[in-house]
N, C-alpha and C positions, 0 to 999 in steps of 0.2 A: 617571541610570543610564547606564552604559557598556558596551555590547557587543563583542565584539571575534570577530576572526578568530585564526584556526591556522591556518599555513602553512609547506610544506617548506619547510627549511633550502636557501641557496643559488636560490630558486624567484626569487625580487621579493619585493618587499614586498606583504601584503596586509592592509588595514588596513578597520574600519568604526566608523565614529563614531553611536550611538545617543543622543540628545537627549531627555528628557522632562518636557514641561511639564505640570503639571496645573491646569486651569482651571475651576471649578464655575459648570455654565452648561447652560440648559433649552435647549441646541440644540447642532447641529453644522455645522462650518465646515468647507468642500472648497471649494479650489484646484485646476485641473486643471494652471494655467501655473507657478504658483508651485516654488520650491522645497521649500518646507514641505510636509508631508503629514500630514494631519491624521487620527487615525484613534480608533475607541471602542471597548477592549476592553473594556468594564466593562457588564458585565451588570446594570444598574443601571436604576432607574425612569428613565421621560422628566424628571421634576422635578429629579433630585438628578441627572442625567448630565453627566461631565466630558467630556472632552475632550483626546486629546496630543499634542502638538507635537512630529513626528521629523523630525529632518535628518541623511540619511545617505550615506555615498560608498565606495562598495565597486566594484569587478573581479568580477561571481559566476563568469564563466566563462571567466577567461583561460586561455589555453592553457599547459599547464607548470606550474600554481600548482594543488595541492592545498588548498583552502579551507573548511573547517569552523566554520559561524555557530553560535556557540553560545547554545541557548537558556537562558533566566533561569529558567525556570521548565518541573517536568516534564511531558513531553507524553504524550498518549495516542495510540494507532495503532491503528486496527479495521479486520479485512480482513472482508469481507464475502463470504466463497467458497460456490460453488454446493454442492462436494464436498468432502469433507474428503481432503486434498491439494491441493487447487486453492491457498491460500494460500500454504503455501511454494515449490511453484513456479514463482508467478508474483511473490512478494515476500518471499521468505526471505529475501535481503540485506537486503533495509530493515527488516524484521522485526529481524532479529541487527544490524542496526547501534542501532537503539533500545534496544534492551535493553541492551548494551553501554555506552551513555550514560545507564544509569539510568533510561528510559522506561519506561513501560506498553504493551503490547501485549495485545489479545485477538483472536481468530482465531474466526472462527464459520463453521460449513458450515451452508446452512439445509436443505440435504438429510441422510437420516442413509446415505448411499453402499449402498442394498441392491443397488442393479444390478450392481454393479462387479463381476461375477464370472463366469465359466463352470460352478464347478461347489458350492461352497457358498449355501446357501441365504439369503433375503434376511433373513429372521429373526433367524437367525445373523449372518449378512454384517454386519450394519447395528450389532447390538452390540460385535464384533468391530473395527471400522473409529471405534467412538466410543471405544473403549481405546486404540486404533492416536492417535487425532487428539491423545487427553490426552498420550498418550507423547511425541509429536513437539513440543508447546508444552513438555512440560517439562525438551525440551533446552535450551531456552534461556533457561527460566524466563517462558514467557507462559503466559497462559490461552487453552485451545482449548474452544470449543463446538460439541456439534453436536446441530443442532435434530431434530425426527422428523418433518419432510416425507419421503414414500417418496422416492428418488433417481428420476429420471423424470419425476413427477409436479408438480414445480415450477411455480406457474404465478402473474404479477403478481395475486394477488385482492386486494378491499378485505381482506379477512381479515389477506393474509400483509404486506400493506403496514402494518398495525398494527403487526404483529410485529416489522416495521424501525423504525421511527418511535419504539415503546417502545425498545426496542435501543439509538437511537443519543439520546434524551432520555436514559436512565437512565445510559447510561457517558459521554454528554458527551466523543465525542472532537473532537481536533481535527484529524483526518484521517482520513477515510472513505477505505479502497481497496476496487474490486470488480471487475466484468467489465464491458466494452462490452456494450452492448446488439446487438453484432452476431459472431454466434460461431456456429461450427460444433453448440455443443449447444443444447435448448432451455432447459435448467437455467441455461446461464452466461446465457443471452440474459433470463431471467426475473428473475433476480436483477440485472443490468444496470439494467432495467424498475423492477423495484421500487424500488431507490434512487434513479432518477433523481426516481422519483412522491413519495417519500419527501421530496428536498431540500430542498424548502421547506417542507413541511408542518412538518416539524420545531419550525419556529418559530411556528405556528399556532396562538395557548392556545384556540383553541374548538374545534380539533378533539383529539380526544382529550382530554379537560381535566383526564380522572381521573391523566395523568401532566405535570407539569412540562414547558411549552415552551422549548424553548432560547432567549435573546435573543438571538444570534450563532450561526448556523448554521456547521456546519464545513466544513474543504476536503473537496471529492471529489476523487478520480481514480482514470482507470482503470489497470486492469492491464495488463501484455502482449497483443495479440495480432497477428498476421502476416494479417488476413481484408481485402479491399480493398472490398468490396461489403457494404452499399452506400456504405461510407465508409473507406477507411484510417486507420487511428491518427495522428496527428499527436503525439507526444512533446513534452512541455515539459522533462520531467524525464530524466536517463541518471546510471544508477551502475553504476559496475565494480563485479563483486560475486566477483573471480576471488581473494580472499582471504578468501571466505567462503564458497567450491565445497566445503568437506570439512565445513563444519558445517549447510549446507543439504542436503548426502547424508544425513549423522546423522538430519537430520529426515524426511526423506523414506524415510530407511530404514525406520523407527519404521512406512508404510504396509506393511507386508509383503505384505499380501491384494493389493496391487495393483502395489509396483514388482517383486515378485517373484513372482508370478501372473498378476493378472489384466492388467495393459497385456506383457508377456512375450507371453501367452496370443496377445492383440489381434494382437500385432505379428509372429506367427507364429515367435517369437527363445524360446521356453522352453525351450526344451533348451538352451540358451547360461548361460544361471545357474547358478552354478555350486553345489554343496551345501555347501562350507568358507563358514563363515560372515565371514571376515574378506577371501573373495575374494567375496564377496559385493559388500560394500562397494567393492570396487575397479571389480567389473562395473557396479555403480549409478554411478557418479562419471561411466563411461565413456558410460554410459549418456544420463545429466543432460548433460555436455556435446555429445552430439550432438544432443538437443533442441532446447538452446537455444541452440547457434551460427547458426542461421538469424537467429533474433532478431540477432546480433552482425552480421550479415549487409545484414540488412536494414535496419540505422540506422548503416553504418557512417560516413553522411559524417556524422551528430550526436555520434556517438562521436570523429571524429578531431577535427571543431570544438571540443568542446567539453575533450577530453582533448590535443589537437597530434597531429599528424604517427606520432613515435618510440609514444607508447603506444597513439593511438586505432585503428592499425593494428593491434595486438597482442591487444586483449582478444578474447577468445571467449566471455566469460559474461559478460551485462548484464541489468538489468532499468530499464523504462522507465514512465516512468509519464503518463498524458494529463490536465492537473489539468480538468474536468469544468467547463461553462457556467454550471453550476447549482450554487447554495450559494457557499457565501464565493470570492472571486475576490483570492487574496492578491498581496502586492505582492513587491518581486524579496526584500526581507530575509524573507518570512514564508518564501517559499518555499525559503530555505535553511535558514529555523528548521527547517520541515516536511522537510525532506529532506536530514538531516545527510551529508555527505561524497561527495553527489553532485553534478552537474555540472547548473546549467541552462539551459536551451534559449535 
């Protein structure tokens, strides 16, 4: 089998050579000095487990060379967000770059958002905000869930840790995104918490047995955030996401209760919204970029490394991603499978 690269015209050459041998054999074989790199995607008994031989030579992040590893096979994306909005926020670009490639995406708030409000009730609020969240996945055509924890109330229990663990056994993704376990709210911080409790159990068949263990746990990583204490972010992952600003609005617009109420309200800017629904749209945009140019901000010397000089000076909207200690620790080809048309660290 043969994997290959996309690359702009005029860029260099960007080329990857994927090799696979299949070998039926009760054990596995790692070289750390070797060439070779041995690795078992095959969810397969210990008895009958092969084994594949990759040899490969890729550039992931020259500067000047747009580089697209395309995967063989389609992937699955799960964001794991506290709030319904938190996901496109913090991963609508990668969100809409999968979909775009024919991936699967599902979007889950494990809260149902009743807080998010001044002046509607949480009753309301909270059904309101779970039509709001279907809306916004089916601009791009993902699935969006949102569970009925009250918003606030969030907190890592053996309970809710089930509720992850089924979650990511049943849809079997291979990449988990969520929040750092260190954030300004307790919701992002509990949900951080839980997957991290989560990652391994996953593969555990005696805990929970009534649901299917995974043999191959998937990537985590986290989402944005700008918080330094008690740890700052460390990025592996950076993508320009500044040609997907008009269709991450679209979804985010879809949150009305809250980009044009309740964070307005927050931000003391509601009388700035405008009532014309199409300058709506242009206020939100404006809105979204001043957000998240801090973000552009704050990683810019990963942005210019990893993009050059002429563009990584330029972008203003990015999202980054930290791939997580815990659960699968992919190598440099998975991590472009996992993260099509971005740049890595």
């Amino acid at each position: 089998m043969l994997k290959r690269f996309q690359a702009v015209p005029g860029t260099g050459a960007v080329w990857a050579a994927t090799f696979y041998v299949y070998v039926d054999t009760p054990w596995r074989f790692r070289s750390k000095e070797a060439l070779w790199k041995y690795k078992d995607p095959f969810a397969t008994p210990l008895s009958t487990r092969r084994f594949v031989a990759r040899f490969s030579l890729m550039p992931l992040a020259q500067p000047g060379v747009e580089a697209t590893y395309m995967a063989t096979q389609p992937l699955k994306l799960l964001i794991l967000g506290a709030h319904p909005d938190d996901a496109e926020y913090h991963a609508g670009g990668l969100a809409i770059v999968y979909r775009q490639l024919g991936h699967t995406v599902r979007m889950i708030s494990l809260t149902n958002g009743s807080a998010g409000h001044h002046q509607r009730p949480p009753e309301t609020l909270a059904e309101i905000r779970r039509a709001e969240a279907a809306a916004s996945g089916a601009v791009i055509g993902a699935e969006y869930l949102t569970w009925d924890i009250p918003d606030g109330e969030l907190v890592p229990t053996l309970e809710v840790r089930r509720m992850v663990i089924r979650e990511i056994r049943t849809f079997a993704p291979d990449l988990v995104l969520t929040h750092r376990p260190y954030d300004y709210h307790p919701d992002h911080r509990a949900v951080g918490q839980l997957v991290q409790d989560a990652s391994y159990l996953v593969t555990v068949p005696n805990f929970m047995p009534e649901v299917p263990a995974l043999y191959r746990d998937p990537v985590f990583a986290y989402m944005a955030d700008l918080f330094t204490k008690p740890c700052p972010m460390t990025p592996n992952v950076v993508l320009d996401v500044t040609e997907h600003i008009d269709l991450i609005v679209r979804m985010l617009a879809c949150h009305r209760t809250q980009v044009f109420e309740w964070l307005p309200y927050e931000e003391g800017v509601l009388d700035t919204v405008p009532a014309d629904e199409q300058e709506k749209l242009g206020w939100l945009r404006r809105w979204y970029l001043d957000h998240i140019r801090p973000r552009a901000e704050r990683f810019r010397d990963l942005l210019v490394t990893a993009y050059g000089p002429q563009r990584g000076w330029q972008i203003e909207a990015c999202e980054v991603f930290e791939i997580s200690q815990y659960g699968q620790r992919p190598d440099a080809l998975r991590r472009a499978e996992l993260f099509p048309t971005a740049r890595i660290a």
